[in-house]
Each structure stands twice: as structure tokens, then as C-alpha cells.
C-alpha positions in Angstrom: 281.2 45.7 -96.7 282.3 47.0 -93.4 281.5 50.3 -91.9 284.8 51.3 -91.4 285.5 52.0 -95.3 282.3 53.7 -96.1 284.4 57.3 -95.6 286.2 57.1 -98.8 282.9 55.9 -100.4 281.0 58.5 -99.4 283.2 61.2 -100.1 283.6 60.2 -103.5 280.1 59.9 -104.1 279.6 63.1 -102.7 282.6 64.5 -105.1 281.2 62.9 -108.2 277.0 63.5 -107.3 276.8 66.9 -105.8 278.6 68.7 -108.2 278.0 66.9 -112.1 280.4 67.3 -114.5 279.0 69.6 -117.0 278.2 68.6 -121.1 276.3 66.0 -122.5 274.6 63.1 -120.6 277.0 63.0 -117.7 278.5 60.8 -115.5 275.5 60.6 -113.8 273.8 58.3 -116.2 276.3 55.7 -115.4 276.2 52.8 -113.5 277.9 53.4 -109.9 281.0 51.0 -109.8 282.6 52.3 -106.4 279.1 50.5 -104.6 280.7 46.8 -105.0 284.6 47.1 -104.0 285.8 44.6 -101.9 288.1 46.5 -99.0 289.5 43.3 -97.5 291.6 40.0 -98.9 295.1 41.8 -98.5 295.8 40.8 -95.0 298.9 38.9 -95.3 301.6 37.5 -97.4 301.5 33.2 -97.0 300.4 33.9 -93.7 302.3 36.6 -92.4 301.4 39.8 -91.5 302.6 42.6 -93.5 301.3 46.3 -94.0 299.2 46.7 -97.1 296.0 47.2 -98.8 293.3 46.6 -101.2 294.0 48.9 -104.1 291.6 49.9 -106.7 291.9 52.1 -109.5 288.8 54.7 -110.5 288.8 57.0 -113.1 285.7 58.9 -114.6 285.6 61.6 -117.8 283.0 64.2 -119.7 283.6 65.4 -122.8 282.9 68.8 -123.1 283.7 70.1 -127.4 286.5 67.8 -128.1 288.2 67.5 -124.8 288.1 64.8 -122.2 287.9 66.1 -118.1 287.8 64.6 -115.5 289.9 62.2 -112.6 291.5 59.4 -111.4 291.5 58.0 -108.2 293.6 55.4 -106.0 291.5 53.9 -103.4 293.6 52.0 -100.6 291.5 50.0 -97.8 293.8 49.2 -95.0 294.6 46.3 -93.8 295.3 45.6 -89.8 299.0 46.2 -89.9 299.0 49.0 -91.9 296.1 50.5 -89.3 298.4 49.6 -86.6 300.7 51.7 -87.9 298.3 54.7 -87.8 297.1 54.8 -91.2 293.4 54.9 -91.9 291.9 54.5 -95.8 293.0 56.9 -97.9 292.8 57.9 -101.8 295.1 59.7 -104.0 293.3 62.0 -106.8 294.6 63.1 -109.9 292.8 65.6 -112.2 292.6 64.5 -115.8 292.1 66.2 -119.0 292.4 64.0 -122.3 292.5 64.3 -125.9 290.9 62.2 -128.5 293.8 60.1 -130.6 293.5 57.0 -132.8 294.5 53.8 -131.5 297.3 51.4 -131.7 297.6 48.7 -129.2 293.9 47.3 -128.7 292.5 46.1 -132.1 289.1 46.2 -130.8 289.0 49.4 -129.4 286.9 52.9 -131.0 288.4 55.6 -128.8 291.8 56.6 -127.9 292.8 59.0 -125.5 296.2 61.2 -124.9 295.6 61.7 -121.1 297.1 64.3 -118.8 297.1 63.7 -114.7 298.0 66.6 -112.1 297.8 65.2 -108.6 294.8 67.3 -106.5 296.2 67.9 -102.9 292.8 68.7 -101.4 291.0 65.3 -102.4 294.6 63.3 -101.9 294.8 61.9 -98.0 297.3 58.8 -98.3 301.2 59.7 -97.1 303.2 61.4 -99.8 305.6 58.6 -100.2 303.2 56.2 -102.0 302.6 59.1 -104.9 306.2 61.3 -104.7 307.4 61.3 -108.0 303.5 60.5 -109.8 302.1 64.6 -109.1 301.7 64.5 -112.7 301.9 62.1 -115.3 300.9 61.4 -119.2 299.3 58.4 -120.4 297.3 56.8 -122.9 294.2 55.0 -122.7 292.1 52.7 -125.1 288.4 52.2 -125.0 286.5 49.5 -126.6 282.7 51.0 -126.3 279.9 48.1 -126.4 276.5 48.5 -127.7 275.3 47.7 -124.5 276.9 50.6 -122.7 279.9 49.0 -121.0 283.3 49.5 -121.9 286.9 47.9 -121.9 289.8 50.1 -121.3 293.1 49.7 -122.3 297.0 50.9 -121.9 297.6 52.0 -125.1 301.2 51.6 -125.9 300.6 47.6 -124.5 296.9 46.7 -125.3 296.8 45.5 -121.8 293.4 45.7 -119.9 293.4 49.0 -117.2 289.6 48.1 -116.0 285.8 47.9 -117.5 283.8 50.2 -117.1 280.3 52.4 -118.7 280.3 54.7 -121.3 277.3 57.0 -122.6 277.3 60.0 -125.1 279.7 62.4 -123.3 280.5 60.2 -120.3 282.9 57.7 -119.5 284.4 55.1 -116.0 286.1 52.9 -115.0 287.4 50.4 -112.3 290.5 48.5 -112.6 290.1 45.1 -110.9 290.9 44.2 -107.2 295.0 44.1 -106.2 296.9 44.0 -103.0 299.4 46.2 -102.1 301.8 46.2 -99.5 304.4 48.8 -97.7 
């Protein structure tokens, strides 16, 4: 991993380790998965420069009673064209509180969740283009919780794999896999 992209690292590490969430075990008993992202790979389109970036998904809850807090991040790495153009790494952070529901799209999964998402200015730095229109948001997620202490999640109203992820008594994350964008 280059040096460059360690910022966004490090400030969520320093977001999610300084201050732990409060209940049960958590999220600090779960395995890191920000430690292996992969930053570069979206450089161009069939060999032509185009801005862009590597996008990840990150989302991490606590259960405190019966309710789910927590956020969801979106991690861009820049590419070279879209640093040309001035802009750096950046993340966009929503603040999440979920409910506990049944499931319906993912046969497999144990744990549904009726998720709320208001966008958190302070911990957002990309341009306000890429989330106008997203500040907040409702969703629903699916969890298939292993034995083992990993975990699938799921868009409930499709079934459709979000990420994998860790799950412990009162703690839950997630990573979705690695995409490109492009602007």
C-alpha cells in the first residue's frame, strides 16, 4: 500500500479506536478490515485516462438495548487524473442507527436490519456533487452470522451481497468488495 492513502486510514482508525462505541463487546473485538484495501487498479478505462477512483464501502454497528448505532463510510482512493484535477482521497460518512426486522430476501440470513443514514459533514471531505441528493437515506440490510465469527451481508429487498464482514455479541462490519469509479 502506498503512503499517500494512509490519511483516510488513519483517520478512521483513529475515529473507530479512540473513542469505542459503547455496549456489549464492541467493535473493537473485530477483525480490522480497512488494513488490506487495495487503493489502486482504477487508473483507466481500455487504456485511457479518465478521472476516478477505487471505491470501497465500510460500515460498522453496536447494539446498545435493541437498537443498532453506528456508520457507513465511502472510501475513494484517487487515481492520477482525478489528482490532477486537485482532488486528494477523500471519504463520505453517514451516521447510522438500525432497527432489528425479520428477513425476506436472503434465505440464509439471522438478522435483518431497518437502517437509517444522515450524512456527517465533519467526517465527510469528498466534493458535494458525488453525495447531493444521498444526506440521508433508508435501507435495509441482511446478515448471515457464521459460527466462526464472520458474516455475509445482504440488500434486503434483493438478496444481493453488500460485503463480508465480523460479527460478535453486540458488534457488527463490514467491507463491500473493491470497484472503480469514475467522474
Amino acid at each position: 500500500m502506498h503512503t499517500d492513502y494512509h490519511p483516510i486510514l488513519l483517520a478512521l482508525c483513529l475515529c473507530a479506536c479512540s473513542e469505542p462505541f459503547q455496549g456489549g463487546s464492541g467493535i473493537d473485538v473485530l477483525p480490522d478490515l480497512l488494513s488490506d484495501l487495495e487503493p489502486e487498479g482504477c487508473d483507466d478505462v481500455d487504456g485511457v485516462s479518465i478521472e476516478g477512483a477505487s471505491s470501497y464501502f465500510y460500515g460498522e454497528l453496536v447494539r446498545s438495548d435493541s437498537v443498532w448505532t453506528g456508520s457507513e463510510s465511502w472510501l475513494l482512493f484517487s487515481n492520477p487524473s482525478w489528482q490532477a484535477q486537485g482532488q486528494g482521497d477523500c471519504q463520505i460518512e453517514w451516521h447510522l442507527v438500525a432497527d432489528e426486522v425479520g428477513t425476506q430476501g436472503c434465505d440464509t440470513c439471522d438478522l435483518g436490519l431497518s437502517v437509517s443514514a444522515s450524512i456527517d459533514p465533519a467526517d465527510t471531505s469528498c466534493p458535494e456533487s458525488l453525495y447531493s441528493g444521498l444526506e440521508t437515506f433508508t435501507v435495509g440490510y441482511e446478515l448471515e452470522r457464521r459460527a466462526d465469527g464472520s458474516a455475509s451481508w445482504h440488500f434486503a429487498d434483493s438478496g444481493e451481497m453488500l460485503g463480508e464482514g465480523h460479527h460478535a455479541d453486540d458488534a457488527l462490519n463490514y467491507i463491500t468488495s473493491h470497484q472503480c469509479v469514475w467522474f
